[in-house]
C-alpha atoms as one frame of an Amber mdcrd trajectory, in Angstrom:
protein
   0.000   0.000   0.000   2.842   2.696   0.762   4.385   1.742  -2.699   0.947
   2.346  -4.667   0.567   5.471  -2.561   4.176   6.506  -3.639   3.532   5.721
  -7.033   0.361   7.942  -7.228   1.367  10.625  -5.830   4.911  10.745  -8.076
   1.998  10.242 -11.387  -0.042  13.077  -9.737   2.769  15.194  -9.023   4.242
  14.568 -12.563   0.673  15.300 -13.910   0.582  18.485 -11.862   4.138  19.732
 -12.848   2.894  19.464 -16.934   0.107  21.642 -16.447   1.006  23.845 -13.700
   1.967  27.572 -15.249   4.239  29.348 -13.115   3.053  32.752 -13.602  -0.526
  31.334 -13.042   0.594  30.719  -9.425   2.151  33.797  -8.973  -0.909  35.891
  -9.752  -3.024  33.417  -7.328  -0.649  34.151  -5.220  -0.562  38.173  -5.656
  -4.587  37.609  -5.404  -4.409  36.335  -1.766  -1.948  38.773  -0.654  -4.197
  41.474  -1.790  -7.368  39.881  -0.106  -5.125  39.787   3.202  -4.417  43.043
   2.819  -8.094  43.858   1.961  -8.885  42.381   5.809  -5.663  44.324   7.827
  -7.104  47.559   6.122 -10.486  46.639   7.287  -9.548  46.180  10.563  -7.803
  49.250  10.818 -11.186  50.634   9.958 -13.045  48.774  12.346 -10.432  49.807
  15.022 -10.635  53.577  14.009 -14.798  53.470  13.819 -14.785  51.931  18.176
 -12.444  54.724  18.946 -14.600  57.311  17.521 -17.553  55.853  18.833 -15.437
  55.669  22.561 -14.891  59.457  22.064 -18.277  60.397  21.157 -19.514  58.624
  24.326 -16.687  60.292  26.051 -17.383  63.575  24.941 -21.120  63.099  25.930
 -20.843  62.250  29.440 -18.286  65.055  29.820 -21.551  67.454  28.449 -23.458
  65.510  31.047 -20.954  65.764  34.158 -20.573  69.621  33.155 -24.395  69.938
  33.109 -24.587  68.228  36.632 -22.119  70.375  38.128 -23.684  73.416  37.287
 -27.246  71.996  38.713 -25.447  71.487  41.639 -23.977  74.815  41.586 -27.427
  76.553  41.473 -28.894  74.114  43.941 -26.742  75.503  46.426 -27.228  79.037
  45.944 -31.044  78.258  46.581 -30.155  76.444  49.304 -31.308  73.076  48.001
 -27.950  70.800  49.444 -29.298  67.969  49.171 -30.183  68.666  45.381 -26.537
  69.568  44.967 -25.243  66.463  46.654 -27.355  64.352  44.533 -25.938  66.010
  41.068 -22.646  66.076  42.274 -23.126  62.007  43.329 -24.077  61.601  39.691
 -21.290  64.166  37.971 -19.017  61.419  39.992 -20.507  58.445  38.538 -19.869
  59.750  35.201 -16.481  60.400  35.742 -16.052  57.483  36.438 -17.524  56.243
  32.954 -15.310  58.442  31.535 -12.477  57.187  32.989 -13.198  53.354  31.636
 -14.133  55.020  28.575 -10.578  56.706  28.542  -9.113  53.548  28.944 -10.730
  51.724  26.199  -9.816  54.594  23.903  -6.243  54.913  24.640  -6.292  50.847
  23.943  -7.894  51.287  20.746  -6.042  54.014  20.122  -2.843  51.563  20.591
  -4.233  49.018  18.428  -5.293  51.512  15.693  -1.534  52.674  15.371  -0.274
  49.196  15.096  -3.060  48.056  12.766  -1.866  50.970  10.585   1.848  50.251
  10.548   1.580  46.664  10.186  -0.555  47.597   7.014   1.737  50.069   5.537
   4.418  46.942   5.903   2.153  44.543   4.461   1.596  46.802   1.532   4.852
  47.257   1.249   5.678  43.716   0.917   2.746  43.135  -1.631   4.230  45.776
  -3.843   7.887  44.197  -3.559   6.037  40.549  -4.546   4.025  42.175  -7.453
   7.348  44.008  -8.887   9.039  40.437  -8.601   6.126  38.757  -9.637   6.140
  40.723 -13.026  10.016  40.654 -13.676   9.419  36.385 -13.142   6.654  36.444
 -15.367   8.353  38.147 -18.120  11.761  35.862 -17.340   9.575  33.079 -17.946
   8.133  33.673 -20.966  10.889  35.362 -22.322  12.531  31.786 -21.391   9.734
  29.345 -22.706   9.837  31.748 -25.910  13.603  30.911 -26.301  13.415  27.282
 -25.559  10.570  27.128 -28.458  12.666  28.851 -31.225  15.277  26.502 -30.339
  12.733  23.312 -30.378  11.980  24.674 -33.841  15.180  25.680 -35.149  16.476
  21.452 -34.232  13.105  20.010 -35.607  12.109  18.568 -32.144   9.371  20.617
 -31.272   6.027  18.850 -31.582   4.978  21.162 -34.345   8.145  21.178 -36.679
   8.306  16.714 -35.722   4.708  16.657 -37.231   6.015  18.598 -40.113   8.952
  16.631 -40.856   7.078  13.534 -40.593   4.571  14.689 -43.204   7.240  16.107
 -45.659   8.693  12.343 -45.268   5.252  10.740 -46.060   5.068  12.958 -49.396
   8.711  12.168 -50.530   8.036   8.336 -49.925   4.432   8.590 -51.616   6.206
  10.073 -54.436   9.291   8.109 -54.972   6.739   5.324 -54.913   4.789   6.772
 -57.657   7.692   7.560 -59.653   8.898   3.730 -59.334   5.616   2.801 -60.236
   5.323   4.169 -63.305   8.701   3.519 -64.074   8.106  -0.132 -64.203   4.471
   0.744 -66.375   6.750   1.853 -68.396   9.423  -0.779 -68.886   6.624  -3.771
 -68.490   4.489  -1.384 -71.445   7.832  -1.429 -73.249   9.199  -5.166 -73.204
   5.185  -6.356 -74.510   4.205  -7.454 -70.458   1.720  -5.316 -70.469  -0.832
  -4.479 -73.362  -2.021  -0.844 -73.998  -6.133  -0.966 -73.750  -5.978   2.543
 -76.357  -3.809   0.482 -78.937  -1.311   3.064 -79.311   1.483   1.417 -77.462
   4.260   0.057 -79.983   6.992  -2.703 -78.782  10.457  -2.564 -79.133  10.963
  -4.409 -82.839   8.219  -2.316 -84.367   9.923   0.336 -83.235  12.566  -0.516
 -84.203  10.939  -1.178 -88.157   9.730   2.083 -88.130  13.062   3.451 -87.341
  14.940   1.767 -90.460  12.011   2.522 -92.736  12.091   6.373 -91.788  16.129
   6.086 -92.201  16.411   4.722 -95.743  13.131   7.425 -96.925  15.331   9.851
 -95.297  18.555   8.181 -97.672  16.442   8.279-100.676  15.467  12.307-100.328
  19.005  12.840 -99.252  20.886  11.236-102.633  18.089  12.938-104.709  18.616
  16.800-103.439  22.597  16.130-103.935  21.699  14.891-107.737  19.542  17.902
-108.250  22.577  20.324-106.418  25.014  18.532-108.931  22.684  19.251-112.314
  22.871  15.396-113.317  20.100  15.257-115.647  20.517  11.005-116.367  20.592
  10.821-112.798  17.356  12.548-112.176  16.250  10.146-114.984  17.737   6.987
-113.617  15.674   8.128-109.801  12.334   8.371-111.849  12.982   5.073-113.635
  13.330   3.690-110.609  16.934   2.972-110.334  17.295   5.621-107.313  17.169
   2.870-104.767  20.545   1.704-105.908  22.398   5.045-105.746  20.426   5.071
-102.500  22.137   2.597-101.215  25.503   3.837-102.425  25.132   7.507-101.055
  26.483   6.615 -97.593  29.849   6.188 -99.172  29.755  10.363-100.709  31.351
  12.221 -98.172  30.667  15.625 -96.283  33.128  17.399 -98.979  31.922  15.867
-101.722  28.493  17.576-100.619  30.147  20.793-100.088  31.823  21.045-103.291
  28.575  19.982-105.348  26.636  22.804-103.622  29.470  25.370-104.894  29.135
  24.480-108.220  25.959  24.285-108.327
């Protein structure tokens, strides 16, 4: 069991490092120091809105304690003591108040001022993490932009691999074509294979064609050098048929022979 559980958590882990995005987790993390912050600065709010209220109270019993004292004041001058005694019994009671009041205020007071510096540090800090936060970010993608051109640039990027391997499949599909109709070609031209149109010649009737063509193209040859050379009994001798024999014997005439015909003629 603590193998399996070793072996899941290094797959989970794995799984978590491929998808994870640094600069993802920075900004969460940027988000949650801004909510703290959020809460200290609320505090300090709630700290500062109890003083004030402390002070208001404060300020209202000292109204009432100054109001009592001057009842008791006037009591005496119309010789009401016991009147007097009575408001001054109460002006102490509320000096008392006051005095607890007093105390809670100076301790808000105390916890206001710390509230507040602890925030100015806290903001502090935030702004120092989202200054580094930003110069990581751009690191990192200035990085992961890097390591791509270089993926690309050797071929083993994802991307560029798919590429290659398609550019492969085309030159393969190709050279197999090509070889394919290379042999078509040979098998067409060695009588294997029969053309369905009936065009297709093989290689001896080719060949026929070839020496037939040749000795047409002897014949018209010997007759324009008789016709160059003014031989009227040749041109006779041609019509009457005997051409084919000179025909034959015009392979022997050389190149200067030719040349010095056409400057007589």
């Amino acid at each position: 069991m603590k193998r399996m559980s070793l072996i899941f958590k290094s797959k989970a882990n794995k799984a978590l490092d491929k998808y994870e995005d640094p600069r993802e987790t920075l900004d969460y993390s940027y988000q949650k120091q801004m909510e703290l912050l959020q809460k200290v600065r609320r505090g300090v709010a709630d700290v500062a809105t109890s003083r004030k209220r402390v002070e208001l109270q404060m300020k209202k019993l000292q109204q009432e304690g100054d109001k009592l004292e001057g009842q008791a004041r006037k009591a005496l001058e119309l010789g009401r003591e016991d009147l007097a005694r009575e408001a001054l019994t109460r002006r102490a009671n509320i000096s008392a108040q006051i005095g607890d009041l007093n105390t809670q205020y100076e301790s808000l007071q105390t916890q206001e001022e710390n509230l507040v510096r602890q925030s100015k540090a806290l903001e502090a800090k935030v702004e120092a993490f989202r200054t580094q936060k930003e110069t990581i970010k751009a690191t990192y993608t200035a990085a992961q932009a890097q390591a791509q051109i270089g993926e690309a640039f050797s071929g083993i990027s994802e991307e560029m691999g798919d590429v290659g391997m398609a550019i492969q499949r085309a030159q393969d599909k190709t050279a197999q074509l090509q070889a394919r109709a290379s042999a078509v070609d040979e098998l067409m031209a060695s009588g294997a294979l029969d053309d369905p149109s009936g065009l297709a010649k093989d290689d001896i009737t080719r060949q026929l064609e070839a020496l037939s063509s040749g000795g047409a193209v002897d014949d018209q040859l010997a007759k324009m050098k008789l016709e160059l050379s003014g031989g009227a009994g040749a041109n006779k001798e041609l019509e009457s048929g005997k051409g084919t024999s000179y025909a034959s014997k015009s392979d022997e005439i050389s190149d200067a022979d030719v040349l010095k015909d056409g400057g007589a003629a």
